[in-house]
C-alpha positions in Angstrom: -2.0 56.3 -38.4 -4.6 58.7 -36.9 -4.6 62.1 -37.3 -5.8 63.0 -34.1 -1.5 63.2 -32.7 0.0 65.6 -32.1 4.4 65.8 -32.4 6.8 66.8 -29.7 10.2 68.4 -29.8 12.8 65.6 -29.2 14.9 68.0 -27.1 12.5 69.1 -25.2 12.6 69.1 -21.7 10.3 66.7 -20.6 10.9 65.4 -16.5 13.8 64.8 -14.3 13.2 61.3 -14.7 12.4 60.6 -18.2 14.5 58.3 -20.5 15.9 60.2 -23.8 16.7 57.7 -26.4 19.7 55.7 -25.3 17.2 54.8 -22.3 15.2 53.0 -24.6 14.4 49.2 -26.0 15.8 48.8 -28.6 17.7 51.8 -29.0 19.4 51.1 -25.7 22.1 48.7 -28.1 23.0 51.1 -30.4 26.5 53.2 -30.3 26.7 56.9 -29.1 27.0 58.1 -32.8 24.1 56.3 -34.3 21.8 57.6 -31.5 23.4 60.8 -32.2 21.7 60.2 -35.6 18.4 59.0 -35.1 17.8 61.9 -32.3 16.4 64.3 -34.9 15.5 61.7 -37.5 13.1 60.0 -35.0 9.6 62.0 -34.4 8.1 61.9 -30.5 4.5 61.9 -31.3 1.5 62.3 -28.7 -1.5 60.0 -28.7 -4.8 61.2 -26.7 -6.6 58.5 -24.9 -8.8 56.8 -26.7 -7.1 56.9 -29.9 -6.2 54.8 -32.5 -2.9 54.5 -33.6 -3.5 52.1 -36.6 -6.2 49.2 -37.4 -6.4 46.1 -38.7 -5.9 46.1 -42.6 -3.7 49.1 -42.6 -0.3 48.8 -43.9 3.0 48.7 -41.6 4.7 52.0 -42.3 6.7 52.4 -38.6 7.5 50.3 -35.2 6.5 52.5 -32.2 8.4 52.5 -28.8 6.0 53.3 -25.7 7.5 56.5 -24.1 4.6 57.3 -21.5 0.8 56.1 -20.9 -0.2 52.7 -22.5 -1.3 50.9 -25.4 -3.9 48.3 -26.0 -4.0 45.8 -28.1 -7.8 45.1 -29.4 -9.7 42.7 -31.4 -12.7 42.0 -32.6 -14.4 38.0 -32.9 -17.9 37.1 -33.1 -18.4 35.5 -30.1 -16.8 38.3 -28.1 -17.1 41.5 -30.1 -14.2 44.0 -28.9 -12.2 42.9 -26.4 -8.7 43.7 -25.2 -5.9 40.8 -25.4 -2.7 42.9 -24.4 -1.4 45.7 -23.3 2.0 47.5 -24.6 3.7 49.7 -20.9 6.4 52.1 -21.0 9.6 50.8 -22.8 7.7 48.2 -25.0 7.1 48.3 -28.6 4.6 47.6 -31.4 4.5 47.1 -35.2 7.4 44.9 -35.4 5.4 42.0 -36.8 3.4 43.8 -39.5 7.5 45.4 -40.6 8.8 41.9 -40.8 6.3 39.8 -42.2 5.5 42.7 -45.0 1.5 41.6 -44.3 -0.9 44.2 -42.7 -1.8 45.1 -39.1 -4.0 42.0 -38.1 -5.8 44.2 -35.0 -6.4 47.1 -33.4 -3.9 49.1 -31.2 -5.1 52.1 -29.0 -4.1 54.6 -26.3 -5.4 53.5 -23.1 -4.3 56.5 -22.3 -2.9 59.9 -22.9 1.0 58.1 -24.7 3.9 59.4 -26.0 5.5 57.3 -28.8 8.7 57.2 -30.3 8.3 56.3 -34.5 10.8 54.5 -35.7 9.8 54.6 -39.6 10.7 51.5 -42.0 13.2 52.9 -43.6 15.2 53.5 -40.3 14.2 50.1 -38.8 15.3 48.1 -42.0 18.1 50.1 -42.4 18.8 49.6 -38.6 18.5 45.7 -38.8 20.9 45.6 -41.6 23.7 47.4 -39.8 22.9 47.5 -36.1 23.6 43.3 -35.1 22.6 44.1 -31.4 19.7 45.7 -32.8 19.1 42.5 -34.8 19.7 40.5 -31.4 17.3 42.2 -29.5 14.7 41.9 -32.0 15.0 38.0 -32.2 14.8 38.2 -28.6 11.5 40.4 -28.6 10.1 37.9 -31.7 11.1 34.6 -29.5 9.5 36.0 -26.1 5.9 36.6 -28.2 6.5 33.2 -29.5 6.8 31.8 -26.0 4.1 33.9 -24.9 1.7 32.7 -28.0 2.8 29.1 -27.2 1.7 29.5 -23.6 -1.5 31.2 -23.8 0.0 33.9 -21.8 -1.4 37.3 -22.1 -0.9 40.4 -20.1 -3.1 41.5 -17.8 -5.0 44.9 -18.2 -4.2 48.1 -16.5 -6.0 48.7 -13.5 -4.1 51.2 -11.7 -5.6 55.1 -12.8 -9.8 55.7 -11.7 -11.9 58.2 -12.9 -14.0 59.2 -10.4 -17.1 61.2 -11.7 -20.1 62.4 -9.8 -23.4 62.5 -11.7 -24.4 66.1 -10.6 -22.9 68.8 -8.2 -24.8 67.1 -5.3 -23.0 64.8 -4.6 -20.5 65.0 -1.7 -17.7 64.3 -4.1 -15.1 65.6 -2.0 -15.7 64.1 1.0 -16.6 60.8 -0.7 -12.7 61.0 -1.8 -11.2 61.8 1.0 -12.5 59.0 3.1 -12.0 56.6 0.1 -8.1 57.4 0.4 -7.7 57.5 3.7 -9.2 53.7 3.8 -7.1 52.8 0.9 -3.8 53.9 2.6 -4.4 52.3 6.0 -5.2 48.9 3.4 -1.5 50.1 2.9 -2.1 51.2 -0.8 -0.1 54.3 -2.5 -2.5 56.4 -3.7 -2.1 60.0 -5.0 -5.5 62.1 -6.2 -5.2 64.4 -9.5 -8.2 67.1 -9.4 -8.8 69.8 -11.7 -5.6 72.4 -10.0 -3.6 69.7 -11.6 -4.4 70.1 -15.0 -2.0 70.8 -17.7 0.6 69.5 -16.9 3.2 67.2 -19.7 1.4 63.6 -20.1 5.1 62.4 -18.6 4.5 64.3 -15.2 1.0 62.3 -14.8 3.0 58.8 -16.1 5.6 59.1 -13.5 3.3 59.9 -10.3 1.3 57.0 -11.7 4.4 54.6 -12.1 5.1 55.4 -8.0 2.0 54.6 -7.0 -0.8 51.6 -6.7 -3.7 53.9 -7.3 -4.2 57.1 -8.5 -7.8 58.5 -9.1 -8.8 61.4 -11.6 -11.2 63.8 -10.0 -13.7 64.9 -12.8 -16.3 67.1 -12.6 -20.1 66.4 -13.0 -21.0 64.2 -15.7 -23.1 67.4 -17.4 -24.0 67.2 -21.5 -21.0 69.5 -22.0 -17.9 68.1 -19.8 -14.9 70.2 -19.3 -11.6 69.9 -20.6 -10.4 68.8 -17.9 -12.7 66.0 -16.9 -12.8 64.9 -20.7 -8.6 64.4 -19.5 -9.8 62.9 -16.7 -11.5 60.1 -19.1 -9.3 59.3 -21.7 -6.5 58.3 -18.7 -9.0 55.9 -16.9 -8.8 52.3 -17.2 -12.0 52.0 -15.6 -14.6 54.5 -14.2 -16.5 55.2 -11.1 -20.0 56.9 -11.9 -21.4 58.2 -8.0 -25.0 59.2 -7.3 -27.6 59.6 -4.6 -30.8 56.9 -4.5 -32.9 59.3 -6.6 -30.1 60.7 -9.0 -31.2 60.3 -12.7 -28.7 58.4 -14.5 -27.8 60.5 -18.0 -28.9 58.5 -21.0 -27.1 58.3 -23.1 -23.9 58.3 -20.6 -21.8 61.4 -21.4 -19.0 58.8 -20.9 -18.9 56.5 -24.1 -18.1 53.0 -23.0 -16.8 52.1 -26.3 -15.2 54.9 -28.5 -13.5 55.4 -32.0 -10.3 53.6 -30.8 -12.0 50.2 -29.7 -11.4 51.0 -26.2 -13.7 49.6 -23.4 -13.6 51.1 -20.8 -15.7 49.4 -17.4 -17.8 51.7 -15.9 -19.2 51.3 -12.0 -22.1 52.8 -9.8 -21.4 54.1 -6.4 -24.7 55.4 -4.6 -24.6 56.9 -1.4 -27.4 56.2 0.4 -28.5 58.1 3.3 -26.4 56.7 6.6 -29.7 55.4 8.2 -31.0 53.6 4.9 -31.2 50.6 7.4 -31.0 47.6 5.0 -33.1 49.0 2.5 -30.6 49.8 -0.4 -32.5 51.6 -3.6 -32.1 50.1 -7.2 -30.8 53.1 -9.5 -32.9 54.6 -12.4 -31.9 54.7 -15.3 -29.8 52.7 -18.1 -28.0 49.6 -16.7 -24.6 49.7 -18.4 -22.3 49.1 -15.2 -19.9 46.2 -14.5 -20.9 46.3 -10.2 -22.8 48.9 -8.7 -22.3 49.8 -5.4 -24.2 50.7 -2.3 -22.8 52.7 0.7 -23.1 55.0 3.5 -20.4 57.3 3.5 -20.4 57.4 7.8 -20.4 53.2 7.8 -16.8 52.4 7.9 -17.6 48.9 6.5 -19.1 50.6 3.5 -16.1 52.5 2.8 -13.4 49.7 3.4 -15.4 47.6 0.9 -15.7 50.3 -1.6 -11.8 50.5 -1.1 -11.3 47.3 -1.4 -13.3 47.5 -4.7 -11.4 50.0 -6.4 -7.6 48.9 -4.9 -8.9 45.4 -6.9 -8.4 43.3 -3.5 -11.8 42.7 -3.1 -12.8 39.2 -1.1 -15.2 37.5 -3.4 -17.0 34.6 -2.1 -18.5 31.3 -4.4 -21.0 29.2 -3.2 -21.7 25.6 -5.0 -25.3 24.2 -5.1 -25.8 21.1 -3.1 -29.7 21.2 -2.1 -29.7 20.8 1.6 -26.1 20.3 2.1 -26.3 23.9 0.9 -26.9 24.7 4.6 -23.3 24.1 5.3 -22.8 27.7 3.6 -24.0 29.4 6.7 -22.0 28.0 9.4 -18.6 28.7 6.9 -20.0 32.2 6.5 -20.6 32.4 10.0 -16.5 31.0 10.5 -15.2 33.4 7.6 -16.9 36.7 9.8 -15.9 35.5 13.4 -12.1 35.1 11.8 -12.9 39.2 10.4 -12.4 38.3 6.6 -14.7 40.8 4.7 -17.2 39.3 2.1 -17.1 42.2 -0.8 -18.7 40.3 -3.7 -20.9 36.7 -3.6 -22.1 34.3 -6.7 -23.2 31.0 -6.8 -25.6 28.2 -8.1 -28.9 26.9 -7.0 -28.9 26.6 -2.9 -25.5 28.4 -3.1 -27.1 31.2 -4.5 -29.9 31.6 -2.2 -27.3 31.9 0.5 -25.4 34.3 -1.4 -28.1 36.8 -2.2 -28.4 36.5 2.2 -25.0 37.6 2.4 -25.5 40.2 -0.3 -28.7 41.5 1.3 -26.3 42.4 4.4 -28.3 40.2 6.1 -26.4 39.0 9.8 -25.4 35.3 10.9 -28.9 35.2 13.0 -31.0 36.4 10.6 -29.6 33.9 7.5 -30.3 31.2 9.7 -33.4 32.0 11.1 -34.7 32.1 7.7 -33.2 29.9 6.1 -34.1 27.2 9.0 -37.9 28.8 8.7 -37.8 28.3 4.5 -36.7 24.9 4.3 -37.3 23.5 7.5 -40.3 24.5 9.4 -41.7 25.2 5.7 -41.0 22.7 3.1 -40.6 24.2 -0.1 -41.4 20.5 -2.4 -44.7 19.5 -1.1 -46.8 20.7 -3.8 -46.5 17.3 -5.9 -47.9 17.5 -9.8 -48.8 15.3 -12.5 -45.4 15.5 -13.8 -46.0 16.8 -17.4 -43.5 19.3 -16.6 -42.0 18.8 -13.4 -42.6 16.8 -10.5 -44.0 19.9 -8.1 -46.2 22.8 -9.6 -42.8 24.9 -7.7 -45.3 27.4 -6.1 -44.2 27.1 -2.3 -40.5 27.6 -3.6 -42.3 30.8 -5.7 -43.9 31.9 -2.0 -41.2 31.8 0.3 -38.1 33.4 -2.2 -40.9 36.1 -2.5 -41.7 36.1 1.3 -37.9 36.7 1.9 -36.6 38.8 -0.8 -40.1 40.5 -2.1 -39.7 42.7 -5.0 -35.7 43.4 -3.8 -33.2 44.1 -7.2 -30.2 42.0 -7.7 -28.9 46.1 -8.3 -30.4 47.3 -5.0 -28.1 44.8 -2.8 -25.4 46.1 -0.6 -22.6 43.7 -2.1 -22.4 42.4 -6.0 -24.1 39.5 -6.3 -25.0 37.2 -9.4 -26.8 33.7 -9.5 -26.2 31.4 -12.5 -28.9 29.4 -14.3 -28.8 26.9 -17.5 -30.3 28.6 -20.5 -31.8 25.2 -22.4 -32.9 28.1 -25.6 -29.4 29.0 -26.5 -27.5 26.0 -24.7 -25.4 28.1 -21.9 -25.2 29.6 -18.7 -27.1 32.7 -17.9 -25.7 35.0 -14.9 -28.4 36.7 -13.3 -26.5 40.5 -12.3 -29.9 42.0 -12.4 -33.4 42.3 -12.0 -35.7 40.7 -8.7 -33.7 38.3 -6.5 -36.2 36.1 -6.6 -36.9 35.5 -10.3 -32.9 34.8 -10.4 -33.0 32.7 -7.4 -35.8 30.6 -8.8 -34.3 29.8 -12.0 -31.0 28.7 -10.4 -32.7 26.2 -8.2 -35.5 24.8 -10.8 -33.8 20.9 -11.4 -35.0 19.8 -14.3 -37.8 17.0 -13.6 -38.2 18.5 -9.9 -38.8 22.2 -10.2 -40.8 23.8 -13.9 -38.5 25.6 -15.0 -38.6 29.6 -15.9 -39.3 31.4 -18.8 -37.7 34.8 -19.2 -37.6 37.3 -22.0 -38.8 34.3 -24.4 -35.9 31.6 -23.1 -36.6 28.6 -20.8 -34.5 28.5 -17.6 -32.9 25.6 -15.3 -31.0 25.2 -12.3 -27.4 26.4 -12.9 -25.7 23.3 -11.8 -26.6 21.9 -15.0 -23.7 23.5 -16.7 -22.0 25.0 -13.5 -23.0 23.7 -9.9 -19.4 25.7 -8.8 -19.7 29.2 -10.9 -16.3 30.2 -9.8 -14.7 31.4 -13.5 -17.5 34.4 -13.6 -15.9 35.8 -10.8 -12.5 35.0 -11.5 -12.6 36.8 -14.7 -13.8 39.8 -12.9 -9.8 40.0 -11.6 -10.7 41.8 -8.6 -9.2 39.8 -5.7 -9.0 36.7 -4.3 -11.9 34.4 -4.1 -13.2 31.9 -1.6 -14.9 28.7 -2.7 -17.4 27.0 -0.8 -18.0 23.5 -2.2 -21.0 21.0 -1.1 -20.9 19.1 -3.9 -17.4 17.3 -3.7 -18.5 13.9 -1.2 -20.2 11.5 -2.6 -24.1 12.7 -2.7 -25.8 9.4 -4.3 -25.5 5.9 -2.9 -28.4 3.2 -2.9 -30.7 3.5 0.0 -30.3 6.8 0.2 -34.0 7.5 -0.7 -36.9 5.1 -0.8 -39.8 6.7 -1.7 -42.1 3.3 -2.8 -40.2 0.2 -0.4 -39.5 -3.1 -2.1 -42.8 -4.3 -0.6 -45.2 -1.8 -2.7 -45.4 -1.2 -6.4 -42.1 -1.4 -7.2 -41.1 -4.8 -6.2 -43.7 -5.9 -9.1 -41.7 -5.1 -12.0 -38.0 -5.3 -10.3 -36.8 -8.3 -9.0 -33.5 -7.1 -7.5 -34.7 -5.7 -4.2 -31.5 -4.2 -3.0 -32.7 0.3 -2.0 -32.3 2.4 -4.7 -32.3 6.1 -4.5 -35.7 8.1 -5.2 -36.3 9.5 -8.4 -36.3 13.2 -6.8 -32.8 12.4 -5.2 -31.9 11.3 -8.8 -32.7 14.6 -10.5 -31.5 16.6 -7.8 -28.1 14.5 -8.5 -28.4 14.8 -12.2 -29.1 18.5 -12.2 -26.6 19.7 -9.9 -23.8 17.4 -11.2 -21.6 19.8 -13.2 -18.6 17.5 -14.8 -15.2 16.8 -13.3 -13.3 18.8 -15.1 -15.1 21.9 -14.8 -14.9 21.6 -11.4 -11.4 20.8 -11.5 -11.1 24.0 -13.4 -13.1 25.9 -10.6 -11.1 24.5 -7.8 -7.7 25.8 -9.3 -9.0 29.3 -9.5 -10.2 29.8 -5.8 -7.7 31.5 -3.3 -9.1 29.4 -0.6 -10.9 26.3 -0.7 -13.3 24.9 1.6 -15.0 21.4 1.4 -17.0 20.5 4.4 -17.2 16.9 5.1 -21.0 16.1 4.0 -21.2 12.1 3.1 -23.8 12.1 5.9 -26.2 14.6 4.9 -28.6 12.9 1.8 -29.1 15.7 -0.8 -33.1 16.4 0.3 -33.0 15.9 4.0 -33.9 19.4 4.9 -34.3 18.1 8.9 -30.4 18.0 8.7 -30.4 21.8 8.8 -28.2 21.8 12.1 -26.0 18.9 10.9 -25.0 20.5 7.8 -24.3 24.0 9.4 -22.0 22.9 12.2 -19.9 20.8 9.2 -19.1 23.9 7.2 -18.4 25.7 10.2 -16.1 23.4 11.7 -14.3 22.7 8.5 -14.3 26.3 7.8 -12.3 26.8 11.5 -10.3 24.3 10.3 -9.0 25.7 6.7 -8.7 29.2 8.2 -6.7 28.1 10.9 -3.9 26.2 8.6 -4.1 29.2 6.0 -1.6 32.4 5.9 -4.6 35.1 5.8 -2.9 38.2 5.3 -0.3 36.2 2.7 -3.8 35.1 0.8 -5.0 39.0 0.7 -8.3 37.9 3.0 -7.4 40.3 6.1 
């Protein structure tokens, strides 16, 4: 056990509210005089955020009973490195195993936050299971519900409730930023309760139970100087997750003065707020410095929109949108977008694949219904982007008028410098995966999510070859459903049937082609086959990606051919009108969209 604990009185006083003993799993089963025992033969130990309370390899010497705070459970694989598989709340326990089986501690277990712990050594718990049968009960009951658990791939969820909000330097307009951040959070209907630094010193217990009684509660640290105070160091080691908040031009400390990862194994995600000036317009600014942040965030702290999103954000109900590649039936994105903001459902946080993402980074860019299609109409309509045909060593086109115009809309913009999160996903052919683009120039993303292999080159970044995302993922909704911040909508285009013969003819049955194929019944040109075959995905994926949207929409496209560009206005009025449609069937404020 570490030594970094310190060991309370049991009869101290510690809350109105607070369970002694006989309020306590499994100690809750035992008779009056046995508890009368164990009262001073039981230590109360403190654990600081951050801690360790054992690791894997060390030997079982005690169960522990959660009093306060929480514990996590961490491990460590090669694909993964340290990640966190459970979490152990008030009133649960942890050791039992290891005591039972005789074997060591097979991971990690650390305070997620400031904890009180109740140490039940081995002596007493042996002691207890050979004399205490309810004690016995309830630890066949605990071993059979991890079984169960196990068995069903269950696993708890991690906390999400206590913020650390830290301002890079004094600034920034922390107090204001705070107050209107709660006041949006409570008329969202949240609880939320604000420590700041009058607060401080106060039992871990009185922090535990304002926490328990609320949805949020946020730690108010100080600047994130070299040297923090005591009292923002608190702040950290209570935070499941951290807010960093700058101006445009603030210079991001490096390294951070708050350590992502520390002694304990904890990981703790860490996200940029920057205020931009109230009439930045729709120019956001990219921050400078390192990039080690799970979103970053762009607002204006008099742009009410701004705030409610940031809210949303931080109260984890924030409306994520997917958006499936599909090539021109793509274009049915904008008229659902343009049905999801007429019905006032907020877009907090876009992904998607290929033409889905292009779309995306519109909505991301806080670009308006008008604007996306004016664009959009102008990119792939008036302009079309695959008429610079090549000698196809590589590719079919040389993929230069795709280069101009994602470079003519977005110029040198940041995937980090948008209003909303945004990622696009491309196929890495190096390593054999999927690649999510969170940041560098929209258009280098952009442009490896829609190269098709065989139509597009594809693009070479940081020494790995790149290809459209629908490759491995035409429907990238698991990226943002691991995020677990809300519920999701998911556009797909891809679901009607997109290939049938005759649906592209680029040499007729009278030309070269009807020399070496006898069978003159329309097949589909070789470009609609590649688009096919690179934007295909497999059934089950999709399947997979389906299952995990809150709301699905699938506008009716059979009649739009994958590269028929001209069908611009055809495929927008399908997704809006099956967008109508959906919304007007679905319980909106029983989903969490409005």
């Amino acid at each position: 056990m570490t030594n970094d604990v310190t060991s309370r009185d049991p009869d101290e006083t510690i809350g109105s509210h607070w369970p002694t003993l006989a309020d306590l799993p499994p100690l809750e089963y035992l008779d009056p005089q046995t508890l009368a025992a164990l009262q001073q033969e039981l230590p109360w130990i403190n654990l600081p955020g951050g801690r360790a309370l054992f690791g894997p390899g060390e030997t079982a010497d005690a169960l522990y009973i959660v009093v306060s705070g929480i514990l996590g459970v961490v491990v460590t694989t090669p694909e993964r490195g340290q990640h966190l598989v459970a979490s152990i709340r008030a009133g649960e326990t942890v050791g039992e195993m290891s005591l039972i089986t005789g074997e060591p501690h097979s991971a990690t277990v650390v305070a997620l936050r400031d904890s009180e712990l109740v140490v039940v050594p081995k002596a007493t718990f042996d002691r207890l299971m050979a004399e205490q049968p309810k004690f016995l009960i309830w630890l066949n009951r605990l071993l059979i519900d991890r079984l169960h658990q196990t068995t069903l791939h269950k696993s708890a969820p991690a906390p999400n409730r206590a913020v650390a909000v830290v301002p890079i330097d004094r600034s920034v307009p922390i107090e204001e930023l705070i107050g209107v951040l709660i006041d949006s959070l409570k008329r969202s209907g949240k609880r939320v309760h604000r420590f700041s630094a009058e607060m401080g010193g106060q039992p871990i217990e009185w922090y535990d139970e304002i926490e328990q009684s609320h949805d949020l509660v946020l730690y108010q640290a100080g600047p994130a100087e070299p040297d923090l105070d005591g009292w923002s160091r608190f702040c950290l080691r209570q935070a499941d997750r951290i807010i960093l908040v700058g101006r445009p031009l603030s210079r991001i400390p490096d390294p951070l003065p708050i350590a992502p990862t520390d002694a304990g194994g904890r990981i703790l995600p860490i996200e940029l707020v920057v205020i931009e000036p109230d009439r930045a317009g729709r120019r956001a600014h990219a921050p400078r410095g390192p990039q080690r942040f799970t979103a970053i965030h762009h607002i204006r702290l008099h742009e009410p929109t701004d705030m409610h999103r940031l809210a949303r954000h931080m109260a984890g109900i924030a409306v994520g949108l997917v958006l499936a590649g599909g090539a021109s039936r793509g274009f049915a994105h904008i008229g659902a977008i343009r049905a999801l903001r007429e019905a006032g459902i907020p877009i907090d946080r876009v992904g998607g694949t290929s033409m889905g993402a292009i779309v995306g980074a519109c909505v991301a860019a806080d670009w308006d219904d008008d604007e996306i299609t004016e664009r959009m109409h102008g990119a792939f309509v008036r302009n079309n982007p695959l008429d610079d045909y090549n000698l196809p060593w590589v590719a079919l086109f040389r993929g230069k008028s795709v280069d101009r115009l994602l470079q003519e809309y977005f110029g040198e913009t940041e995937i980090e410098a948008l209003w909303r999160p945004f990622y696009a996903v491309s196929t890495n052919l190096t390593r054999g995966g999927m690649t999510i683009h969170r940041d560098g120039p929209v258009w280098k993303a952009l442009r490896a999510s829609v190269a098709i292999p065989g139509v597009l080159p594809p693009v070479l970044l940081d020494g790995e070859v790149l290809v459209d995302g629908g490759v491995v993922d035409n429907f990238p909704v698991d990226v943002m459903a691991a995020e677990r911040k809300g519920p999701i909508i998911g556009i797909d285009v891809a679901g009607d049937r997109a290939l049938m013969p005759g649906s592209e003819v680029p040499l007729n049955r009278h030309g070269i082609i009807g020399w070496f194929r006898p069978d003159t019944r329309p097949l589909p040109g070789i470009v609609s086959i590649l688009m096919r075959a690179g934007t295909v995905s497999s059934q089950l994926q999709m399947t997979v990606a389906r299952s995990q949207t809150t709301l699905l929409i699938e506008p009716a496209l059979s009649e739009v051919p994958l590269l028929d560009w001209h069908s611009f206005d055809r495929a927008v009025e399908a997704g809006y009108r099956q967008t109508r449609k959906v919304l007007e069937r679905a319980d909106l404020p029983a989903l969490g969209l409005i």
